[in-house]
C-alpha positions in Angstrom: 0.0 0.0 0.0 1.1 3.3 -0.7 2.1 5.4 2.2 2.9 9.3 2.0 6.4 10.2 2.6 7.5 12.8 5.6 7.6 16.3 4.1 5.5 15.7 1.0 3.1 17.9 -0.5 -0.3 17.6 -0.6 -3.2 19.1 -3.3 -6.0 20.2 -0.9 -9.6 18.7 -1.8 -11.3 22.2 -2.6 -15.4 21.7 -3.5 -15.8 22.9 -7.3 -11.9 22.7 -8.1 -9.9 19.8 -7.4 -11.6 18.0 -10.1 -10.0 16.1 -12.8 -9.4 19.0 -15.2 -7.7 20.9 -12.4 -5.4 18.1 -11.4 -4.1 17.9 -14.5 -3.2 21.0 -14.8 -1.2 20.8 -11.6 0.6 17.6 -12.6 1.4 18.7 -15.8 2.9 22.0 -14.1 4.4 20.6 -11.7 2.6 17.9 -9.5 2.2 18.0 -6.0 3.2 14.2 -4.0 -0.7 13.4 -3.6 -3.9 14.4 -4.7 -7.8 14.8 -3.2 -10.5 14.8 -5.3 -13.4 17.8 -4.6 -16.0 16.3 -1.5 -18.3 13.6 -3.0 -21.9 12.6 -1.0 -21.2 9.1 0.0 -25.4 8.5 -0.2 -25.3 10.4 -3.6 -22.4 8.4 -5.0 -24.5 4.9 -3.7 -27.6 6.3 -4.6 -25.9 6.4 -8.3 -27.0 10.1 -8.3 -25.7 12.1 -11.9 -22.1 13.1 -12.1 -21.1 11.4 -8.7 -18.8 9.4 -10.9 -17.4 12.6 -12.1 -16.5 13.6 -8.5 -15.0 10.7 -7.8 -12.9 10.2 -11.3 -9.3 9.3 -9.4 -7.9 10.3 -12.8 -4.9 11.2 -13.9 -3.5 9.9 -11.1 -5.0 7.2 -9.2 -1.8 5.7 -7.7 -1.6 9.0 -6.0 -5.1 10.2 -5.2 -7.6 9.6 -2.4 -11.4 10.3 -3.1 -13.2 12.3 -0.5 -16.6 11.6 0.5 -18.6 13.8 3.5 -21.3 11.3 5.3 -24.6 10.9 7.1 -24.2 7.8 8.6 -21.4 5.1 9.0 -23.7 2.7 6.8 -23.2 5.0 3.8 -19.7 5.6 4.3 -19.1 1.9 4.6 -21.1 1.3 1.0 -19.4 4.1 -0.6 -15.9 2.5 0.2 -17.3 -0.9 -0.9 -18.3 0.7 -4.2 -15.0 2.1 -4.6 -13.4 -0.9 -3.7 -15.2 -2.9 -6.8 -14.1 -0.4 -9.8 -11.5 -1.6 -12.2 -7.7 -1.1 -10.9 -7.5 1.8 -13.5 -10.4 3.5 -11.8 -9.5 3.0 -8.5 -7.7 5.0 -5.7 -5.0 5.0 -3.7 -7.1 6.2 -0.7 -10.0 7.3 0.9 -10.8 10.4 3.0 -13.5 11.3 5.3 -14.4 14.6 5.1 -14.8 15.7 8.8 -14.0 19.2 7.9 -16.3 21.6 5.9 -17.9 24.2 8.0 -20.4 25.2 5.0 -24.3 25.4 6.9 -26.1 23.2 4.1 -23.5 20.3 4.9 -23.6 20.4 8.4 -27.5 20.7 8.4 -27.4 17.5 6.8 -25.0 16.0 9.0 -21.8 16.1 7.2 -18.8 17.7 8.0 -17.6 19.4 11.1 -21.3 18.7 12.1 -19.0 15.3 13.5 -16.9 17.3 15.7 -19.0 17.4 18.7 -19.5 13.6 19.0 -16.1 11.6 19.3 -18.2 8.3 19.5 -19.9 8.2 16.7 -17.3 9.8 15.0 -15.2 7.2 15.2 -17.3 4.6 14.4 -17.9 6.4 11.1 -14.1 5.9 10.7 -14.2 2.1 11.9 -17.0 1.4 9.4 -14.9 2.8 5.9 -11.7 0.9 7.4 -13.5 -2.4 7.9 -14.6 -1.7 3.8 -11.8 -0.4 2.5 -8.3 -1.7 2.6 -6.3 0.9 1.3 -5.1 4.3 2.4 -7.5 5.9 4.9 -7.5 9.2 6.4 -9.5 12.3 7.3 -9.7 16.4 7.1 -10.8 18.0 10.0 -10.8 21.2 11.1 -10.7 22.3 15.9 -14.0 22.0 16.0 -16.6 25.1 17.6 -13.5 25.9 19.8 -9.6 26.3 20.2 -9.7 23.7 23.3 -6.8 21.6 22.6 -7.6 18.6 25.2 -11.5 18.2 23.4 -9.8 18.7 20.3 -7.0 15.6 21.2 -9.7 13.4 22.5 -11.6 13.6 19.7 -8.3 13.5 17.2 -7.4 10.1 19.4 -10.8 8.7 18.9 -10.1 8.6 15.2 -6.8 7.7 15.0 -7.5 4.3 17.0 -10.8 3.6 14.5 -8.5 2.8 12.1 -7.1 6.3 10.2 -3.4 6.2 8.4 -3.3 9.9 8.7 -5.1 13.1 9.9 -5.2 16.2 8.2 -5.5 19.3 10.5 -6.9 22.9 9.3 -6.6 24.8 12.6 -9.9 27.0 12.2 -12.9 26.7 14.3 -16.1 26.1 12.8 -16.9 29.5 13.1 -14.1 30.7 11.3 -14.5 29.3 7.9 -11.3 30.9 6.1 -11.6 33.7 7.9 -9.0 34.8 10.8 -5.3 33.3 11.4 -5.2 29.7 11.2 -3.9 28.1 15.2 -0.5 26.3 13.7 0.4 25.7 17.0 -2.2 23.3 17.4 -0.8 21.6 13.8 2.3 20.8 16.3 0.8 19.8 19.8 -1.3 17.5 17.8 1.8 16.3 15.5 3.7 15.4 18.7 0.5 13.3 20.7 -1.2 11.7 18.6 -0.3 8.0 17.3 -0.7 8.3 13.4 1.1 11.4 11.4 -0.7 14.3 10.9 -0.9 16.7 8.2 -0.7 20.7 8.6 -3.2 22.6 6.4 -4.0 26.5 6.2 -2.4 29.6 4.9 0.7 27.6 3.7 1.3 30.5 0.5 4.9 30.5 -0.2 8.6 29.0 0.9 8.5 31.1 4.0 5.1 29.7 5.0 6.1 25.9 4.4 9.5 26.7 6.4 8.2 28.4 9.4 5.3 25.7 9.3 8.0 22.9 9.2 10.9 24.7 11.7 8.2 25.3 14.3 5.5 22.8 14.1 6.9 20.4 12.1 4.1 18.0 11.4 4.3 15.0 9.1 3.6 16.7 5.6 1.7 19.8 4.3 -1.5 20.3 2.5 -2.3 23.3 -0.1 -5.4 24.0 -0.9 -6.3 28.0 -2.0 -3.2 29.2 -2.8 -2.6 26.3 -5.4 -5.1 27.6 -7.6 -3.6 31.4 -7.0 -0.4 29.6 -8.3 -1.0 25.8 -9.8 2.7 26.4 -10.4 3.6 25.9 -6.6 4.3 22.8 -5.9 7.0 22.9 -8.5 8.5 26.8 -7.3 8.5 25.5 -3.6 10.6 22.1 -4.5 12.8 24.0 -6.6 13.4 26.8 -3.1 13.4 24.5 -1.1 16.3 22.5 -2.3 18.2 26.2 -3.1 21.2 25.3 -1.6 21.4 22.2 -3.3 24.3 23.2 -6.6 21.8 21.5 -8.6 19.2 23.9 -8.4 21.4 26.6 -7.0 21.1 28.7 -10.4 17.4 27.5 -11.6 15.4 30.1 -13.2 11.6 29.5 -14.1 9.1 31.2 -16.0 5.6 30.5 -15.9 2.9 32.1 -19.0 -0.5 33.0 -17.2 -1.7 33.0 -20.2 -1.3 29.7 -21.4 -1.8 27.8 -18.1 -5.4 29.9 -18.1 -5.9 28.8 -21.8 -4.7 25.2 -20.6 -6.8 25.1 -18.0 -9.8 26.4 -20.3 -9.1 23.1 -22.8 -8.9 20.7 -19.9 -12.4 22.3 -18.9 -13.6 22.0 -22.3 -12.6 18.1 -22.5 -12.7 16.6 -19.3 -16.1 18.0 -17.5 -19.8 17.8 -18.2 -20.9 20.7 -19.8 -23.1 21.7 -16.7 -20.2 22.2 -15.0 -17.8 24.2 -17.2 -18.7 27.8 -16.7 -18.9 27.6 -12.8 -15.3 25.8 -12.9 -14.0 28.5 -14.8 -15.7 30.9 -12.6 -13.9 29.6 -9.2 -10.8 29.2 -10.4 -10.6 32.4 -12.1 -11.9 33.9 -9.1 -8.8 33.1 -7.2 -6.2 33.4 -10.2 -7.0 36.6 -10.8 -6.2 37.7 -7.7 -2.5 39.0 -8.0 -3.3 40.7 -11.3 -2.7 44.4 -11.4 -6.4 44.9 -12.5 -7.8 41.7 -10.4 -11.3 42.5 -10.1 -11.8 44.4 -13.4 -10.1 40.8 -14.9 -12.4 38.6 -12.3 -15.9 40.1 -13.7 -15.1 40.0 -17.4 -14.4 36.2 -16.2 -17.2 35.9 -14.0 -19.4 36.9 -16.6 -18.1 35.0 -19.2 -20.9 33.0 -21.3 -18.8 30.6 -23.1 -15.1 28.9 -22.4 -13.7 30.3 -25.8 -14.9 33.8 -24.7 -13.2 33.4 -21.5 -9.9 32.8 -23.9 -10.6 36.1 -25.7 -11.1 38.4 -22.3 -7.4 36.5 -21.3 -6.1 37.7 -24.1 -7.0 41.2 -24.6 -6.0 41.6 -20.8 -2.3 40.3 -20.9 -2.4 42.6 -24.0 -3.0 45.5 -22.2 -1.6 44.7 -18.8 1.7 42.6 -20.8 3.7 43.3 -17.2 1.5 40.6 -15.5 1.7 37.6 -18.1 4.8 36.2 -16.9 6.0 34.6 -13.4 9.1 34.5 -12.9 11.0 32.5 -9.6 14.4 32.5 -9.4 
């Protein structure tokens, strides 16, 4: 069984972006060590429900991915890893993650999530059901819970961990917080240090300087990158190449990245890999965060929003980088 390696670097699942079309991007950039699909309903996906096959499309990567389902009840987490289990080696996963994590009112309402968070118990028999279903990699996202209180937060971490998890992802908000607010890394590394099974830091990691505080002070297992990898799909590759800058091999590396063509890249992957119900609103999240370090960012994010068609979205990229040429290129060096 695959197992992930100390230090790697994770692709965050992000709901409307880490589908197929945008992990190819990113592993044709410059991929990150593992991958997460975008949250999948585990009743939806058993219920055979339209495009849950899409959300759960391991693809390109399989041997490197784990699909993330959020769940109701432990039954439908245990079918949903049974169902996953049966697909052809080709269409099959490396893993499996439990989404114990989103904070959004329509999935706790349902009771998904962080709706978990309060209930150690039953949370872990969630867990016990998918690993008594599913053989390979198993972990979950979750997030403090409705507080900062580390002992709760521990017990409930514990519970998990001894249900059967490989590893736990941390992203050191409360409920509450959403993304809003400064992320409580220091509970990334009490929690790295007690509990039995590595755990992963997520949350605000946005450059080399992040990932190296993150490491030097906390220093849990490996590090997850959700937003700012669609700010930058190139940063998996920029942060290997700085983090090794002492090495003489990359001592004197210089790379360029074309806005332009990764957005018209992306655009294509949109065009060929997704239903067509979903095109324009994955164009419209991404571009939402791309856009964001462009000199003209939200005159460049409504043309995009607004955007009828992919291939007009191409033409509104273009006539930008024409006008603003200064912000086409990336360079790291």
């Amino acid at each position: 069984m695959l197992t992930i390696q100390r230090g790697s670097l994770l692709l965050a699942p992000m709901v409307g972006i880490t589908n197929r079309a945008f992990r190819t991007l990113i592993a044709e950039i410059g991929a990150p060590d593992y991958f997460f699909t975008e949250m999948a309903s585990a009743e939806a996906f058993c219920a055979r429900a339209q495009y849950e096959e899409v959300y759960t499309d391991p693809l390109p990567e399989p041997s490197r991915t784990s699909v993330q389902f959020y769940a109701r009840s432990s039954e439908s987490m245990a079918q949903a890893c049974r169902r996953i289990k049966e697909r052809p080696e080709h269409l099959r996963p490396a893993g499996i993650d439990i989404n114990l994590a989103c904070s959004a009112p329509h999935i706790r309402r349902q009771g998904g999530g962080s709706a978990w968070s309060t209930d150690a118990e039953q949370t872990s028999e969630l867990v016990a059901a998918a690993r008594a279903n599913w053989a390979g990699m198993l972990s979950a996202k979750i997030r403090t819970g409705p507080d900062d209180n580390y002992d709760r937060l521990l017990r409930f971490a514990a519970a998990l961990a001894s249900a059967g998890l490989d590893f736990l992802t941390l992203h050191p908000r409360t409920d509450s917080q959403k993304f809003k607010g400064t992320p409580n890394w220091d509970l990334i590394g009490r929690l790295s240090c007690d509990l039995s099974i590595p755990v992963i830091g997520n949350g605000d990691i946005k450059d080399a300087i992040s990932l190296r505080s993150l490491r030097t002070v906390q220093n849990p297992y490996a590090f997850m990158i959700g937003r700012q990898a669609v700010r930058e799909p190139w940063i998996f590759r920029t942060l290997k190449i700085l983090e090794n800058k002492d090495s003489p091999d990359t001592r004197d590396i210089q790379v360029s990245f074309d806005r332009l063509a990764i957005a018209c890249r992306f655009i294509d992957l949109v065009q060929n890999l997704l239903p067509e119900k979903w095109k324009l609103e994955t164009l419209r999240r991404f571009f939402g965060y791309f856009t964001e370090s462009f000199s003209f960012a939200h005159h460049a994010n409504v043309l995009l929003a607004n955007s009828d068609n992919p291939m007009r979205s191409k033409e509104i990229l273009e006539r930008y980088f024409e006008q603003v040429p200064q912000d086409r290129y990336v360079v790291i060096e």
